[in-house]
FIBASE-869430 format. One record per residue (C-alpha): x negated, y, z; residue in three letters. Coordinates in steps of 0.2 Angstrom, whole numbers, plus 5000, padded with zeros to 4 digits. Example, Ala and Ser with C-alpha at 12.3 -4.5 7.8 and 13.67 -1.06 7.14 Angstrom:
BEGIN
493849785039ala493249955036ser
END
This chain:
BEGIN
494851445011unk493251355009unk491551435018unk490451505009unk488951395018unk487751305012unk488351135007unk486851035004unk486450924988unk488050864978unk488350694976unk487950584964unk489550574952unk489550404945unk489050394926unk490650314920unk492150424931unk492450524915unk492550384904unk493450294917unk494750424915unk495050434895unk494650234892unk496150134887unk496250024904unk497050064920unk495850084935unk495950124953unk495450324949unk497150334937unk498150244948unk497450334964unk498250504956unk499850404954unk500050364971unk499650544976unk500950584964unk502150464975unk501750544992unk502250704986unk504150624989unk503750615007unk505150705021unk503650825028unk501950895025unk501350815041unk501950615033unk501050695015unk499350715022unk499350575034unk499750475018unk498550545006unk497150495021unk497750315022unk496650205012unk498450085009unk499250245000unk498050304990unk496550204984unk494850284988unk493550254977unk491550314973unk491250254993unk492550444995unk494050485007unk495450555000unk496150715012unk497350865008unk496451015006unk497851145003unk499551115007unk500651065004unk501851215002unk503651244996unk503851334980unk505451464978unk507151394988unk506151234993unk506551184975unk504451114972unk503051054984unk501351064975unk499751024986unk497950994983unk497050824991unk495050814985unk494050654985unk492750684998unk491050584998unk489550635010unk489250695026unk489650845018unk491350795012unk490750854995unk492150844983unk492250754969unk493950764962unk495350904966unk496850844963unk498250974962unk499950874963unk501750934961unk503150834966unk504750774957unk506550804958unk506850774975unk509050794981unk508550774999unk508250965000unk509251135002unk510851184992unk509851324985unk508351204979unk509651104974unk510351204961unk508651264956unk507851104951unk509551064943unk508851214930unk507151164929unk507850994923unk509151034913unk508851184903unk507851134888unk508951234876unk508151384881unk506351424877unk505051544881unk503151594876unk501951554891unk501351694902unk499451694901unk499751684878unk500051864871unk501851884863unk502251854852unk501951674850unk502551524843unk502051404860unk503751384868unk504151284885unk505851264892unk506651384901unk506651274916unk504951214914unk504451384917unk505451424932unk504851274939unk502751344933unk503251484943unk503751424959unk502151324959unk500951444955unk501851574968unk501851454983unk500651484996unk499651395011unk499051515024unk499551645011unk498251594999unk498751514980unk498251364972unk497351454960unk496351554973unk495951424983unk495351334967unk494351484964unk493651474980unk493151294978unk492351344963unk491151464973unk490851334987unk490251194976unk489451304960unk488151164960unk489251044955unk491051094954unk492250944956unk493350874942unk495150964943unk496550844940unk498450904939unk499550774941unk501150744945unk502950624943unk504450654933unk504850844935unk503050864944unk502450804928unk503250894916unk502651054928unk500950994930unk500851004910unk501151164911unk500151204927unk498551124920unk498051224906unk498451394914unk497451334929unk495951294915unk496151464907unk495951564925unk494651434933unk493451454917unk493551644913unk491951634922unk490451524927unk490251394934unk491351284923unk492851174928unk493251014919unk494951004920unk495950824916unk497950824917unk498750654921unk500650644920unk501850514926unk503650484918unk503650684913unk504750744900unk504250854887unk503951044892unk503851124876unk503751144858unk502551054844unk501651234845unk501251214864unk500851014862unk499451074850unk498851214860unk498751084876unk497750944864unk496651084858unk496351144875unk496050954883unk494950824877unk495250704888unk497350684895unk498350544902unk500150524900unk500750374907unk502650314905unk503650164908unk504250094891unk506350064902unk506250224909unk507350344901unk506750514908unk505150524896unk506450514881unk506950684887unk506750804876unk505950724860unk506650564858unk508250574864unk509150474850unk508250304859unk509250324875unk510750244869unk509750084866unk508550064878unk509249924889unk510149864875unk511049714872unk510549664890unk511349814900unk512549914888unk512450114888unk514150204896unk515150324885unk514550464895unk512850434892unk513250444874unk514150594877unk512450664885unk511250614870unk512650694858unk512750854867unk510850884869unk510350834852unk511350964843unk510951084857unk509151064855unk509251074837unk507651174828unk506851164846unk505351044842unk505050964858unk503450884859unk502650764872unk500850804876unk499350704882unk498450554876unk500050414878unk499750274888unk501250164888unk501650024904unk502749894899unk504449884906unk505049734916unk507049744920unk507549724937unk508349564937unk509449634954unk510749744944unk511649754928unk512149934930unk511350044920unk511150214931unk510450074944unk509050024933unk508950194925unk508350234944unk507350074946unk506250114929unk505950284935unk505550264951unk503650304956unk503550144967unk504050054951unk502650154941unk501250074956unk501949924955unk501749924933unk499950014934unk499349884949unk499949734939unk498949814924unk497349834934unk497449644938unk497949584920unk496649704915unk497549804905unk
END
């Protein structure tokens, strides 16, 4: 964890980063947590921070360096990877920004992290209260959702936590603590949604004060209306960036439009029909809710295929998600 040394004078924070982060148009800073959000796909952790270092991965920006700071680690069965990668500025290297990034769904692993991100995905017909509330309470995330929240939050670097080593940032840089982002793609996302305001709870039962800014890529929804009110009430600034072709943010609140997303240019299998039938009716009386301030990316079809699991994983994909937010940037969107 970090010394407790003296760290000199903080930097100046540019006047505009937190408006920067809720205004309507894309910049290098949101799409610098996307690509952070990407690397966390990478085979090892040696490939992750090498990546998150390189200035062609992930966009620096305020004259900083992006490096990993904690992590990454594997959370229970090598089911999730969460790490943390700080914008450094200074001869210091003071930070300005934590991000804490969870990966995705990711096959190429173990049998066992397999199956257990197969829960964590597909479980939304069970629902639980969130463990920092007291029960009862009417805030309810999937059952999956959770399970995933707690292999991140159990996962550990040098056997400290996330949330301690936060803490410890916390103490290192009391004069100005950096912004704490939690981001993340896809299941990462969904997680991170979860994951940001617990971390916000434990990081501000005490001075000095976190600012804490969730920012979520193609995430599904992890809960109930309940818990999307207690997340706006808890944030006032939040991203959630989607793809308007990709088909994993339908899940779990608009299910009904997955039938006729690529329609009449691709049309839907029977058995994705079959899916969106079964679901609905098992999610009946659920309430699932997105969260975060929605900011949509328009979807271009990929002229290469007509299938529709093809394109399915081509509007999902995190590289598609760069390439949307980058052509944003430079149409100034």
């Amino acid at each position: 964890m970090p010394s407790q040394n003296d760290q000199g004078s903080p930097p100046i924070i540019p006047a505009d980063l937190d408006a920067r982060f809720a205004g309507a148009t894309i910049s290098n800073e949101l799409i610098s947590f996307m690509q952070l959000s990407g690397v966390a796909y990478e085979k090892t952790k040696e490939l992750i921070r090498s990546a998150v270092a390189d200035p062609s991965e992930v966009t620096p920006w305020a004259g900083g360096k992006w490096k990993v700071t904690w992590g990454p680690a594997l959370g229970d069965g090598q089911a999730n990877l969460i790490y943390v990668a700080s914008l450094v500025t200074g001869a210091n290297d003071w930070p300005i920004v934590t991000a804490v990034v969870v990966r995705g769904t990711d096959v190429d692993v173990n049998w066992e992290g397999l199956l257990t991100q197969l829960r964590e995905d597909l479980t939304p017909e069970f629902q639980s209260p969130l463990p920092w509330l007291p029960i009862p309470s009417p805030v309810l995330i999937a059952d999956g959702s959770l399970l995933g929240f707690h292999s991140v939050t159990r996962a550990k670097d040098a056997d400290v936590t996330v949330l301690d080593y936060l803490k410890s940032v916390r103490t290192k840089y009391a004069a100005q603590p950096p912004r704490l982002v939690v981001t993340g793609h896809s299941l990462g996302g969904c997680i991170a949604s979860v994951l940001a305001p617990y971390l916000d709870v434990m990081l501000n039962l005490t001075a000095p004060k976190v600012l804490t800014l969730p920012c979520t890529f193609a995430a599904p929804s992890a809960g109930n209306k309940a818990f999307a009110e207690y997340f706006e009430k808890r944030f006032a600034v939040s991203r959630r960036f989607f793809n308007t072709l990709d088909v994993i943010p339908c899940a779990w609140n608009e299910l009904n439009r997955i039938p006729f997303i690529y329609l009449p240019k691709i049309e839907t299998p029977a058995l994705v029909d079959d899916f969106v039938v079964f679901f609905d009716l098992a999610l009946d009386g659920k309430h699932y809710t997105q969260v975060a301030t929605p900011a949509p990316l328009p979807g271009v079809f990929d002229s290469s295929t007509g299938d529709w699991y093809a394109e399915m994983g081509h509007q999902h994909n995190h590289e598609t998600y760069i390439a949307l937010m980058k052509s944003a940037l430079f149409h100034g969107a």
